[in-house]
N, CA, C and O atoms as a Maestro MAE file, in Angstrom:
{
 s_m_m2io_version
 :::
 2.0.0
}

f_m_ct {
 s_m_title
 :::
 protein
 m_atom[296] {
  # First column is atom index #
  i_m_mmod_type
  r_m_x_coord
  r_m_y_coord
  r_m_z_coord
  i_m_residue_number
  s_m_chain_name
  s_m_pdb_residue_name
  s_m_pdb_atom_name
  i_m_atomic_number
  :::
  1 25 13.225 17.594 -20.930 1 A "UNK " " N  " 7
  2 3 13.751 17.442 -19.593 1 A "UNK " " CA " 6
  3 2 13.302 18.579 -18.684 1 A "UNK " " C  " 6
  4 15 13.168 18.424 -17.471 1 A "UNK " " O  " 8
  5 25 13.099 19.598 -19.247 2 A "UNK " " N  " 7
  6 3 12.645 20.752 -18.143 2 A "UNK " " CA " 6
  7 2 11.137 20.266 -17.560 2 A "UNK " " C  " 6
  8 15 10.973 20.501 -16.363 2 A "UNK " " O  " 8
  9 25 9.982 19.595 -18.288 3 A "UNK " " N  " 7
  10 3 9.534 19.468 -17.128 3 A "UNK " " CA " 6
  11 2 9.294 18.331 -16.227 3 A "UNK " " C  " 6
  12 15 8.260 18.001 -15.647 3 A "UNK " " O  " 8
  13 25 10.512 17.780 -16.231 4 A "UNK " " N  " 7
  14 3 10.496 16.230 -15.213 4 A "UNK " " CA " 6
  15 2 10.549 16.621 -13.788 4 A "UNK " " C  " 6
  16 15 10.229 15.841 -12.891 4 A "UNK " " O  " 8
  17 25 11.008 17.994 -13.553 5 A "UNK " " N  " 7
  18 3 10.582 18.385 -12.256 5 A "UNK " " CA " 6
  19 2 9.601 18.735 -11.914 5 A "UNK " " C  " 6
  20 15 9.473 18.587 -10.699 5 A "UNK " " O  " 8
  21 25 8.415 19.340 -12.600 6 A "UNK " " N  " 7
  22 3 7.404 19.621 -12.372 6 A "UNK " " CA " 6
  23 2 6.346 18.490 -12.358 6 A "UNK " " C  " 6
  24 15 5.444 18.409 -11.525 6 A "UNK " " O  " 8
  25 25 6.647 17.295 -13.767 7 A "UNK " " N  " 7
  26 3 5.738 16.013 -13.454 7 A "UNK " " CA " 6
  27 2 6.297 15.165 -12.062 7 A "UNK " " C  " 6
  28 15 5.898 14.073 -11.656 7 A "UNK " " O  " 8
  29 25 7.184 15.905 -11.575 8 A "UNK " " N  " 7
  30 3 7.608 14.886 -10.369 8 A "UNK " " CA " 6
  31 2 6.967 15.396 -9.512 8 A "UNK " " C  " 6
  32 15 6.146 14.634 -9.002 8 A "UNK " " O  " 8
  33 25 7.004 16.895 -8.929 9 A "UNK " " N  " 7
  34 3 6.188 17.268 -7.704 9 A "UNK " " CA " 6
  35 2 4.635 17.107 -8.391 9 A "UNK " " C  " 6
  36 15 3.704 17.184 -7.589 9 A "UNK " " O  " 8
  37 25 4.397 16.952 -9.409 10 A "UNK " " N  " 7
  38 3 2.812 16.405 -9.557 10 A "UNK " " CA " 6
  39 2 2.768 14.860 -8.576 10 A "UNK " " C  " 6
  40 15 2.478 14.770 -7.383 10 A "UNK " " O  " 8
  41 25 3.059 14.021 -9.291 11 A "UNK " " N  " 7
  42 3 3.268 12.909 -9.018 11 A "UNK " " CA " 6
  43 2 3.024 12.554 -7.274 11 A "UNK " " C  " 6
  44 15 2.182 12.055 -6.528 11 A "UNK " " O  " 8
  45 25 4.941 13.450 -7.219 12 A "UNK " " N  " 7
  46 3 4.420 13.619 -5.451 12 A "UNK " " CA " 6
  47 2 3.475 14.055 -4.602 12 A "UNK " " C  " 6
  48 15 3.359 13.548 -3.486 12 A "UNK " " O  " 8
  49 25 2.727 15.001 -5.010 13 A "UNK " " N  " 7
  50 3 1.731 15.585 -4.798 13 A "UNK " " CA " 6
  51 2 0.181 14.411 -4.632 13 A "UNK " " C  " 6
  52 15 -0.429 14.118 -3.604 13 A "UNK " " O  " 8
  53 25 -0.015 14.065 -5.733 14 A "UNK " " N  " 7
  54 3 -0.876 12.772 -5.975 14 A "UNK " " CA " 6
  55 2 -0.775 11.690 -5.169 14 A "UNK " " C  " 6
  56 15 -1.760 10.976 -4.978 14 A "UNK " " O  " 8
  57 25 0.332 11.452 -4.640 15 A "UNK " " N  " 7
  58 3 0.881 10.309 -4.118 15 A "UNK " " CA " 6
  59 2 0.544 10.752 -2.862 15 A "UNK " " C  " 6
  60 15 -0.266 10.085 -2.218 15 A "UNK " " O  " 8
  61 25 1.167 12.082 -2.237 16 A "UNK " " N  " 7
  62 3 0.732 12.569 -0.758 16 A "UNK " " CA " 6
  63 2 -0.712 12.495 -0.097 16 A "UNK " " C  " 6
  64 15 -0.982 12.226 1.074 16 A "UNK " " O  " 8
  65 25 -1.848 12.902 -1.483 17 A "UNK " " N  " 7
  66 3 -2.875 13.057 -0.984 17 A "UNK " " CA " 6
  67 2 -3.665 11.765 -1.037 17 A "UNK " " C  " 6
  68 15 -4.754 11.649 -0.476 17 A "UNK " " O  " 8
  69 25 -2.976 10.624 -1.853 18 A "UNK " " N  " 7
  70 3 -3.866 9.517 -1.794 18 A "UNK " " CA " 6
  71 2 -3.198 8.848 -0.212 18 A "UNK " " C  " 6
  72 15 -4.049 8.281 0.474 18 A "UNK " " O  " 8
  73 25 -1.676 8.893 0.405 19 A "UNK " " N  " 7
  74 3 -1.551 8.098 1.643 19 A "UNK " " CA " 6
  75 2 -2.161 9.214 2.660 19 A "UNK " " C  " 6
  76 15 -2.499 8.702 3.727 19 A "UNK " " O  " 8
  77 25 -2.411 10.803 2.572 20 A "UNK " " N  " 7
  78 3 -3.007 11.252 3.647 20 A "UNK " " CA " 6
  79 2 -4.979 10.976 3.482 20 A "UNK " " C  " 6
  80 15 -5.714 10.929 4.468 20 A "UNK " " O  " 8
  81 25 -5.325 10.874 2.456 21 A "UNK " " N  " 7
  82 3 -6.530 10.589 2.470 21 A "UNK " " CA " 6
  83 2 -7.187 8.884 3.226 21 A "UNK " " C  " 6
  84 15 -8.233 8.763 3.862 21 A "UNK " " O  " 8
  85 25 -6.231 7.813 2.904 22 A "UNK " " N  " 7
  86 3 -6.008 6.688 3.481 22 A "UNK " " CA " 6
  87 2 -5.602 6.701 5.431 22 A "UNK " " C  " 6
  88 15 -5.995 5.871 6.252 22 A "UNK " " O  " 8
  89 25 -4.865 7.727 5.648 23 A "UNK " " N  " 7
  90 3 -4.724 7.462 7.034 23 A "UNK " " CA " 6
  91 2 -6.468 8.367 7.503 23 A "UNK " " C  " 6
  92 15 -7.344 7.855 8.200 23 A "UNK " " O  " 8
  93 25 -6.510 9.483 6.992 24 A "UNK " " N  " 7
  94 3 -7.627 9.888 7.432 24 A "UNK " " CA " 6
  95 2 -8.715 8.837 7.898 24 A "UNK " " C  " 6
  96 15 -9.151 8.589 9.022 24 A "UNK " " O  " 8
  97 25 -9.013 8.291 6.623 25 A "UNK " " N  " 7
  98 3 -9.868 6.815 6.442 25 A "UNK " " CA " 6
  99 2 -9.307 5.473 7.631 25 A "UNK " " C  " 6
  100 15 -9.609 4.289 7.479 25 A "UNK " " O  " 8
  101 25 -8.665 5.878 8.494 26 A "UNK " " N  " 7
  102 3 -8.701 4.322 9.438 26 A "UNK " " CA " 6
  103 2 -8.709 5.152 10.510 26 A "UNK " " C  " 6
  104 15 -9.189 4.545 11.467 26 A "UNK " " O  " 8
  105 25 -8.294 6.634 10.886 27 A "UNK " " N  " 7
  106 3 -8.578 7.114 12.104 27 A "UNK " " CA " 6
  107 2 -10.196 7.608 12.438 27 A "UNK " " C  " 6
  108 15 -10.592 7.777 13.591 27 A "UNK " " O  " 8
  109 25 -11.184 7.837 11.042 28 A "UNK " " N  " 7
  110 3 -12.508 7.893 11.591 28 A "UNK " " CA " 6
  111 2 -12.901 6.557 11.844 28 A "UNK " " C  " 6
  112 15 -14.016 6.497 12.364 28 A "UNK " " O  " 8
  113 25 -12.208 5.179 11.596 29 A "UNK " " N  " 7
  114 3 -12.691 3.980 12.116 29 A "UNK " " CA " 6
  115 2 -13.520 3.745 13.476 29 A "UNK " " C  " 6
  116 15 -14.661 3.368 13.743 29 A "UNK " " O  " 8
  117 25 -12.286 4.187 14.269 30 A "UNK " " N  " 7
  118 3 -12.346 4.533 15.788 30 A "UNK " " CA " 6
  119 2 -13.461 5.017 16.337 30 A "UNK " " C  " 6
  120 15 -13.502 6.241 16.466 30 A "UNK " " O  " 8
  121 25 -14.108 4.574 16.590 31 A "UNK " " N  " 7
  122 3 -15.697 5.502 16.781 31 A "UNK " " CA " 6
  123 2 -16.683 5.392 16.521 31 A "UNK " " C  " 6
  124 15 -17.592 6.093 16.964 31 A "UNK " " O  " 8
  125 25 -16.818 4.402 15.654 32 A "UNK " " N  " 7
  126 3 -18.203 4.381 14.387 32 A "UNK " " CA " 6
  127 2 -19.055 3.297 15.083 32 A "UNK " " C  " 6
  128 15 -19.650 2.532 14.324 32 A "UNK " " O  " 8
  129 25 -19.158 3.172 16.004 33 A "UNK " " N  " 7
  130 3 -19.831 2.148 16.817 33 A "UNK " " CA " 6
  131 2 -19.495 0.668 15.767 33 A "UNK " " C  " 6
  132 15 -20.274 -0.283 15.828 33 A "UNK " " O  " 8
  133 25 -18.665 0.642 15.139 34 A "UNK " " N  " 7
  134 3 -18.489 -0.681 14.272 34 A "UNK " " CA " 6
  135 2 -16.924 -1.350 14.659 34 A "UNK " " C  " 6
  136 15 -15.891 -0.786 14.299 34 A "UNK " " O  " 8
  137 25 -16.928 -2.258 15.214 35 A "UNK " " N  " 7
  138 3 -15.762 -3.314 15.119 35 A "UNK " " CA " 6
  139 2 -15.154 -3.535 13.812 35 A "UNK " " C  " 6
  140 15 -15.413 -4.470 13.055 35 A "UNK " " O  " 8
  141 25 -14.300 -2.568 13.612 36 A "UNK " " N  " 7
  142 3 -13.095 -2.830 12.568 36 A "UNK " " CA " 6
  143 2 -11.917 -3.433 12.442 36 A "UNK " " C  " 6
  144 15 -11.359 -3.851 13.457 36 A "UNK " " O  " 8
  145 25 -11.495 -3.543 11.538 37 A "UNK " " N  " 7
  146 3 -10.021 -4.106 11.538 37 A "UNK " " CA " 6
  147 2 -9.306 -3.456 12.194 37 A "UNK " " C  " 6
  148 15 -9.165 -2.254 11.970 37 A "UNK " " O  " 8
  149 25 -8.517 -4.246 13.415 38 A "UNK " " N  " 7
  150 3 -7.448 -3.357 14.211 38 A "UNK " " CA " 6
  151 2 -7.883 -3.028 15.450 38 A "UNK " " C  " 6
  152 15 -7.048 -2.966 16.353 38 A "UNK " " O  " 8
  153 25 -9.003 -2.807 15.669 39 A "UNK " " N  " 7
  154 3 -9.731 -2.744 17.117 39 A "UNK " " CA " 6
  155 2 -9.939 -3.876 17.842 39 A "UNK " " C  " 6
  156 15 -10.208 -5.032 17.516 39 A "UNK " " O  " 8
  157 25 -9.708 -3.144 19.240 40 A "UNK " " N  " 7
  158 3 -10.016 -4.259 20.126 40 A "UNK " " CA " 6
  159 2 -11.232 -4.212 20.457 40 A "UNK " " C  " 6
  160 15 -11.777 -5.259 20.806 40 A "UNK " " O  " 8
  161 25 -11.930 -3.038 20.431 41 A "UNK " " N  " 7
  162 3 -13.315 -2.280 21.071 41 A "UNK " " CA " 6
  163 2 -13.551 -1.286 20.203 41 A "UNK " " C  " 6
  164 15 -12.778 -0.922 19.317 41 A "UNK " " O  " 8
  165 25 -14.743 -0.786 20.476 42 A "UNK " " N  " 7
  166 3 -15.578 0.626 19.664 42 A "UNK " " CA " 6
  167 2 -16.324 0.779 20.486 42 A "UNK " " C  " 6
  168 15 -16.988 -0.201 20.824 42 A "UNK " " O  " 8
  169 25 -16.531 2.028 21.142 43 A "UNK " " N  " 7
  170 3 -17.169 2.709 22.156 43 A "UNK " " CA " 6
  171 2 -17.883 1.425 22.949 43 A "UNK " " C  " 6
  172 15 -17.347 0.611 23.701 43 A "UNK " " O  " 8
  173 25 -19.546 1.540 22.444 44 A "UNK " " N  " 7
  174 3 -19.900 0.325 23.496 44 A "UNK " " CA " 6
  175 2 -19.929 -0.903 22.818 44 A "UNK " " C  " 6
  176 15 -20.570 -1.638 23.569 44 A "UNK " " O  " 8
  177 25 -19.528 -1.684 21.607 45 A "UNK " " N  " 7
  178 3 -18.864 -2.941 21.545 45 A "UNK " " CA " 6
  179 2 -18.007 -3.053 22.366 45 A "UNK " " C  " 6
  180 15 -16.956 -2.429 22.222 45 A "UNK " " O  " 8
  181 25 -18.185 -3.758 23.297 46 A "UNK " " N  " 7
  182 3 -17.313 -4.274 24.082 46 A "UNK " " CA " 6
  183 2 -17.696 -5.414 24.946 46 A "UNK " " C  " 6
  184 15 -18.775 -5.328 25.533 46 A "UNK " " O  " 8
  185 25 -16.702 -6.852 25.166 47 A "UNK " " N  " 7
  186 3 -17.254 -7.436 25.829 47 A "UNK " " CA " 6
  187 2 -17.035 -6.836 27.462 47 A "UNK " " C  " 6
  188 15 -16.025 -6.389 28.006 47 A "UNK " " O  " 8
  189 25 -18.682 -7.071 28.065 48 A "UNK " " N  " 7
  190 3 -18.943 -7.133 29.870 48 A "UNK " " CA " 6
  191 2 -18.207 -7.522 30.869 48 A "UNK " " C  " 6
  192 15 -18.467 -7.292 32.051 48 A "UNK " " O  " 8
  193 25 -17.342 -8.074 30.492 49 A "UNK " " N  " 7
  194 3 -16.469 -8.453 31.699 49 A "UNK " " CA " 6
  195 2 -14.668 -8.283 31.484 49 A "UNK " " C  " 6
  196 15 -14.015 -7.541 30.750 49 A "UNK " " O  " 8
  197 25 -14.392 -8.995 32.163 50 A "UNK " " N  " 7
  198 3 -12.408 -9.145 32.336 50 A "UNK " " CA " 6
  199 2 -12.418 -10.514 32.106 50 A "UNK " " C  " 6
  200 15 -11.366 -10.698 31.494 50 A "UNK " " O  " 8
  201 25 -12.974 -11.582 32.229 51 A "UNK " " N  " 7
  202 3 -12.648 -12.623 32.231 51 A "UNK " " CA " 6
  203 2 -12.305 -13.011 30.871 51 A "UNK " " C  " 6
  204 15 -11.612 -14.024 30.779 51 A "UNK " " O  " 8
  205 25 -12.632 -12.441 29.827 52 A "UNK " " N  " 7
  206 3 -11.772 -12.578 28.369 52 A "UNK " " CA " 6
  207 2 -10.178 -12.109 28.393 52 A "UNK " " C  " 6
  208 15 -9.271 -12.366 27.600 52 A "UNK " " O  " 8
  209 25 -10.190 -11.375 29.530 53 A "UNK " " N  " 7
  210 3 -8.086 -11.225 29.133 53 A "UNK " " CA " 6
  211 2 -7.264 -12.070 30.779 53 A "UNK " " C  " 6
  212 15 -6.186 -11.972 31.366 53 A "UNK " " O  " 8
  213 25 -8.665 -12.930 30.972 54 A "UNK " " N  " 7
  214 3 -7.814 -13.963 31.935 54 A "UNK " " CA " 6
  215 2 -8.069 -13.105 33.525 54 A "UNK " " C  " 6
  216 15 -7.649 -13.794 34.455 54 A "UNK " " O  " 8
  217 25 -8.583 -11.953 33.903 55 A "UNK " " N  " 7
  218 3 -8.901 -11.588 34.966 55 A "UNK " " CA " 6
  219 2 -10.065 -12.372 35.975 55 A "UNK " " C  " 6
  220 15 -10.476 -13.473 35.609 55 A "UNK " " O  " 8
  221 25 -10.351 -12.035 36.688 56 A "UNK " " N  " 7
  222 3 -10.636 -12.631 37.954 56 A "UNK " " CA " 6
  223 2 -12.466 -12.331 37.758 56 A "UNK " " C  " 6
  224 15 -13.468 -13.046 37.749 56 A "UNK " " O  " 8
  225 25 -12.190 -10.935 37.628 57 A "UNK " " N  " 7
  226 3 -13.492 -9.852 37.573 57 A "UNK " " CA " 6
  227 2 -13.702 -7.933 37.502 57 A "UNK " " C  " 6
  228 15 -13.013 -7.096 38.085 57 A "UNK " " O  " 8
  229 25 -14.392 -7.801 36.968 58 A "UNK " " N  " 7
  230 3 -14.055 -6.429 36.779 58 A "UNK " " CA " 6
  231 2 -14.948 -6.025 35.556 58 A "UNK " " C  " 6
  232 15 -15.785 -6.873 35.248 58 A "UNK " " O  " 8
  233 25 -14.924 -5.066 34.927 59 A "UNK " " N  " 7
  234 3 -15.501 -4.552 34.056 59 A "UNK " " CA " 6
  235 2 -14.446 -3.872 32.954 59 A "UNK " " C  " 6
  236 15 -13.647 -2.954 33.140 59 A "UNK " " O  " 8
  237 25 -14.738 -4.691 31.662 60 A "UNK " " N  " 7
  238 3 -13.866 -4.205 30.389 60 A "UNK " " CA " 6
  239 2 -14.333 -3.038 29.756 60 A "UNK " " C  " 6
  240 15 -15.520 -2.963 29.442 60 A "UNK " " O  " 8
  241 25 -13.680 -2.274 29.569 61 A "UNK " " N  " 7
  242 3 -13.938 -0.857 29.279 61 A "UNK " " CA " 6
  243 2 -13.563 -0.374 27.801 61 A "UNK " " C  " 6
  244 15 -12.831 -1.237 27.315 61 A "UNK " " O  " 8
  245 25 -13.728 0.416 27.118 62 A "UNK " " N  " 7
  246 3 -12.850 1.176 25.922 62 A "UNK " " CA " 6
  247 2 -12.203 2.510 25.784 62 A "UNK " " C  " 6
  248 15 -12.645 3.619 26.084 62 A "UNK " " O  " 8
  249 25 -10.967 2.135 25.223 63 A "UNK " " N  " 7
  250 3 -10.205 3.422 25.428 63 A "UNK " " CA " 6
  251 2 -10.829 4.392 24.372 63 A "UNK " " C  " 6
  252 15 -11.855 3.987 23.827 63 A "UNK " " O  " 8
  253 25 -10.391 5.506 24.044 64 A "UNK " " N  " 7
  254 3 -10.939 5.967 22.934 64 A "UNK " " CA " 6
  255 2 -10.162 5.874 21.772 64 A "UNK " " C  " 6
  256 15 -10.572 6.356 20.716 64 A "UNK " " O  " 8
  257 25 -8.513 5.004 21.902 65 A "UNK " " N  " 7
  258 3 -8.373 4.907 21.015 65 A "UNK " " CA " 6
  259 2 -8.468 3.170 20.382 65 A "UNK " " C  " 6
  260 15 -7.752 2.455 19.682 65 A "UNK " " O  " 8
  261 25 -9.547 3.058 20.964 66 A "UNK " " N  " 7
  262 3 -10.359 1.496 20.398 66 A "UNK " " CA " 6
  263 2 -9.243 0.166 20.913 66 A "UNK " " C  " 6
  264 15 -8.972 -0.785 20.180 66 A "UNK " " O  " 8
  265 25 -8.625 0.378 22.498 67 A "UNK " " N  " 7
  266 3 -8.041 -0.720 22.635 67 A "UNK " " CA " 6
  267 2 -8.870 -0.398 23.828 67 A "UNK " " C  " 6
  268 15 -9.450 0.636 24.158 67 A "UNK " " O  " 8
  269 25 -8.728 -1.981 24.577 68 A "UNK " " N  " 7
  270 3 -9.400 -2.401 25.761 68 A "UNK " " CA " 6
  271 2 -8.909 -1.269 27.228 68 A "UNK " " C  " 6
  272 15 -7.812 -0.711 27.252 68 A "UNK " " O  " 8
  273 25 -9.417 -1.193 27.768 69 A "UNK " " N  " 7
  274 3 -9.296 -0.682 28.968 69 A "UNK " " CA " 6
  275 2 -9.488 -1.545 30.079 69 A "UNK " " C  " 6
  276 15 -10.547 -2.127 30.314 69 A "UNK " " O  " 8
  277 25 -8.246 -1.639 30.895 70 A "UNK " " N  " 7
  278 3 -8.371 -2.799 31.866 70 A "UNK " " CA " 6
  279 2 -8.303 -2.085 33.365 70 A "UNK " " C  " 6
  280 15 -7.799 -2.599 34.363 70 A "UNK " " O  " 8
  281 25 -8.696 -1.266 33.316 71 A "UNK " " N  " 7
  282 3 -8.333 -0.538 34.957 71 A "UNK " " CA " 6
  283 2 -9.475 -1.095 35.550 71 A "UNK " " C  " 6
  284 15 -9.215 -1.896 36.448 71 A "UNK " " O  " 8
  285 25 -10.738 -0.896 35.299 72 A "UNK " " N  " 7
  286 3 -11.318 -1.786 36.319 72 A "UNK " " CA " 6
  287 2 -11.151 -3.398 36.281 72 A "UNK " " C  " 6
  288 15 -12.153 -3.665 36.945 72 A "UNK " " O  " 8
  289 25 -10.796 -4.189 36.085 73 A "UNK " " N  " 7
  290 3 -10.064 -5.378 35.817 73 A "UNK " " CA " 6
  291 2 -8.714 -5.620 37.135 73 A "UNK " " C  " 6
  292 15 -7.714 -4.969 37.439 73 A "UNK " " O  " 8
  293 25 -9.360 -6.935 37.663 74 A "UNK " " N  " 7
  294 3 -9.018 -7.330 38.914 74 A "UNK " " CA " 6
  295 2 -8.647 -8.951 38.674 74 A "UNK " " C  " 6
  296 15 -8.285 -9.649 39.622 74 A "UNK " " O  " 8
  :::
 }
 m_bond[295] {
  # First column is bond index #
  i_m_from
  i_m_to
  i_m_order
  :::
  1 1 2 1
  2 2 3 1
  3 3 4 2
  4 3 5 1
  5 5 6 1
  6 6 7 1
  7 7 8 2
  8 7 9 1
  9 9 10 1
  10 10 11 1
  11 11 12 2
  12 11 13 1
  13 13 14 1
  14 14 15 1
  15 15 16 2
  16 15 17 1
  17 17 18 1
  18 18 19 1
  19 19 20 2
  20 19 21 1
  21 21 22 1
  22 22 23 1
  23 23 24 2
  24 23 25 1
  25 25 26 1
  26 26 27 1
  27 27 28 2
  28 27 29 1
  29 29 30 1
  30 30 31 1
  31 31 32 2
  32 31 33 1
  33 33 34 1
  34 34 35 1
  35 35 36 2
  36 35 37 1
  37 37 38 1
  38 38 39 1
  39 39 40 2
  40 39 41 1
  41 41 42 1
  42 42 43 1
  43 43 44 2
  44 43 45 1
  45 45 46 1
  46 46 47 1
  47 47 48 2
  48 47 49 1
  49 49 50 1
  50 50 51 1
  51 51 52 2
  52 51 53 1
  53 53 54 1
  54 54 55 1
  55 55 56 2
  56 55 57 1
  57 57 58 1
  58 58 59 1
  59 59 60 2
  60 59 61 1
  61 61 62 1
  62 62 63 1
  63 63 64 2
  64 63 65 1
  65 65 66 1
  66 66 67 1
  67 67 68 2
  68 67 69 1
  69 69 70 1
  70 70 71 1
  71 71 72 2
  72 71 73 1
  73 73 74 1
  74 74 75 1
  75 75 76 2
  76 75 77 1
  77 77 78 1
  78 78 79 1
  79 79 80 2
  80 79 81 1
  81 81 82 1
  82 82 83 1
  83 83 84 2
  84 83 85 1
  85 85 86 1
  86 86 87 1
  87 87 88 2
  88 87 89 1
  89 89 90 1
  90 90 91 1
  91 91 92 2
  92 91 93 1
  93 93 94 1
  94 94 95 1
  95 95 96 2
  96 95 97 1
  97 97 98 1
  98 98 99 1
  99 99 100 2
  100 99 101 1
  101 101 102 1
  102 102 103 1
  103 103 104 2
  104 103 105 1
  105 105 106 1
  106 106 107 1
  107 107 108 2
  108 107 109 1
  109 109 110 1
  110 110 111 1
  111 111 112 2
  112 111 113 1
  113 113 114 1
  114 114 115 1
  115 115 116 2
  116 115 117 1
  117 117 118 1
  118 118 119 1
  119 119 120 2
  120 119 121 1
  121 121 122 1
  122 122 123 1
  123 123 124 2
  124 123 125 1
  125 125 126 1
  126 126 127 1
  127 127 128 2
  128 127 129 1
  129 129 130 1
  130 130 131 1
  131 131 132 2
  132 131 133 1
  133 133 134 1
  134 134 135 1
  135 135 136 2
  136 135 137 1
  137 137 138 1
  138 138 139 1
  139 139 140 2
  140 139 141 1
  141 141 142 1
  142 142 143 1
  143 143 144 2
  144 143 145 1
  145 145 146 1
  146 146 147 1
  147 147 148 2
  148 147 149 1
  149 149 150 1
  150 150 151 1
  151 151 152 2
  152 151 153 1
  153 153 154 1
  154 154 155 1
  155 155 156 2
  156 155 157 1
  157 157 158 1
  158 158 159 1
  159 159 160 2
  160 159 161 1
  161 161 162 1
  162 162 163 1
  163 163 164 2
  164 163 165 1
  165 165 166 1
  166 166 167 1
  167 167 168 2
  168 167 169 1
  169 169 170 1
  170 170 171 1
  171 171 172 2
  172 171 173 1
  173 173 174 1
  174 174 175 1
  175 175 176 2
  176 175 177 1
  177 177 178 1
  178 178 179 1
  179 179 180 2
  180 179 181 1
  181 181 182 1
  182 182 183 1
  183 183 184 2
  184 183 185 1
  185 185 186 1
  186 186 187 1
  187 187 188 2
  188 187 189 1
  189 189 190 1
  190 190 191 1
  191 191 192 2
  192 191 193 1
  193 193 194 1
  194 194 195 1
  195 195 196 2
  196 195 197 1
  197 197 198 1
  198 198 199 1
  199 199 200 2
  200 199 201 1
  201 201 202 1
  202 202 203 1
  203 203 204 2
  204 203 205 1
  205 205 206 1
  206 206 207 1
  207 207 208 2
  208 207 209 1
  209 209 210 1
  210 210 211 1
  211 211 212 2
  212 211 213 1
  213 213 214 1
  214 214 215 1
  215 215 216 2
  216 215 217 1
  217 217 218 1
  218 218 219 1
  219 219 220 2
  220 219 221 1
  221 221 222 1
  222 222 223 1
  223 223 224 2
  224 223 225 1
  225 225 226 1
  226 226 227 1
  227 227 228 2
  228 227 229 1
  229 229 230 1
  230 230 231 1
  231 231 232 2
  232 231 233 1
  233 233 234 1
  234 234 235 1
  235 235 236 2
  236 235 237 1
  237 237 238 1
  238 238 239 1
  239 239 240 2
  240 239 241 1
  241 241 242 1
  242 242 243 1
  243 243 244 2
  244 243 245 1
  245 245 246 1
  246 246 247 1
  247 247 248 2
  248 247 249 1
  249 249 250 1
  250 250 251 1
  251 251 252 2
  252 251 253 1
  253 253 254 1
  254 254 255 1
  255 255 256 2
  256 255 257 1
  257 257 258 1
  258 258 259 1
  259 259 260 2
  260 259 261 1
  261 261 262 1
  262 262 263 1
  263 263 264 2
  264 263 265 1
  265 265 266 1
  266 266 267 1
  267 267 268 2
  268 267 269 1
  269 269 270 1
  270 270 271 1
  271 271 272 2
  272 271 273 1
  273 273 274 1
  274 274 275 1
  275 275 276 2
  276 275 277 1
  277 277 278 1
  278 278 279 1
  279 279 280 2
  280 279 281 1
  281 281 282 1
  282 282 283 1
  283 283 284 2
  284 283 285 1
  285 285 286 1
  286 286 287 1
  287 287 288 2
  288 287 289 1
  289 289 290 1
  290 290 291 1
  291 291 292 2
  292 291 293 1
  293 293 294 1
  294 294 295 1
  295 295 296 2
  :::
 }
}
């Protein structure tokens, strides 16, 4: 029994670095000039216009955190 505390903060330990190694892994997504899961956009993937979110006219943009940018969008 003495060391069930120590195989536990192992454990935890193991466990920490496999969900921080995993978030690491979807925030370099963002960027990679590649359309991933979860994105709306990646830098210049993007569709040319507004008329895909029902606008009039304008120019669709990307945020940097890979969702659409609608400010020029009219």
């Amino acid at each position: 029994m003495k060391n069930f505390g120590f195989i536990f903060f192992c454990v935890f330990i193991l466990y920490c670095f496999a969900w921080c190694s995993e978030e690491a892994e979807n925030i370099d997504k963002c960027g990679n000039e590649q359309l991933d899961d979860g994105e709306q956009c990646d830098i210049n993937i993007v569709p040319k216009n507004c008329y895909l979110l029902y606008y009039n006219y304008g120019t669709l943009r990307c945020n940097d955190d890979c969702t659409y940018n609608v400010s020029d969008c009219r």
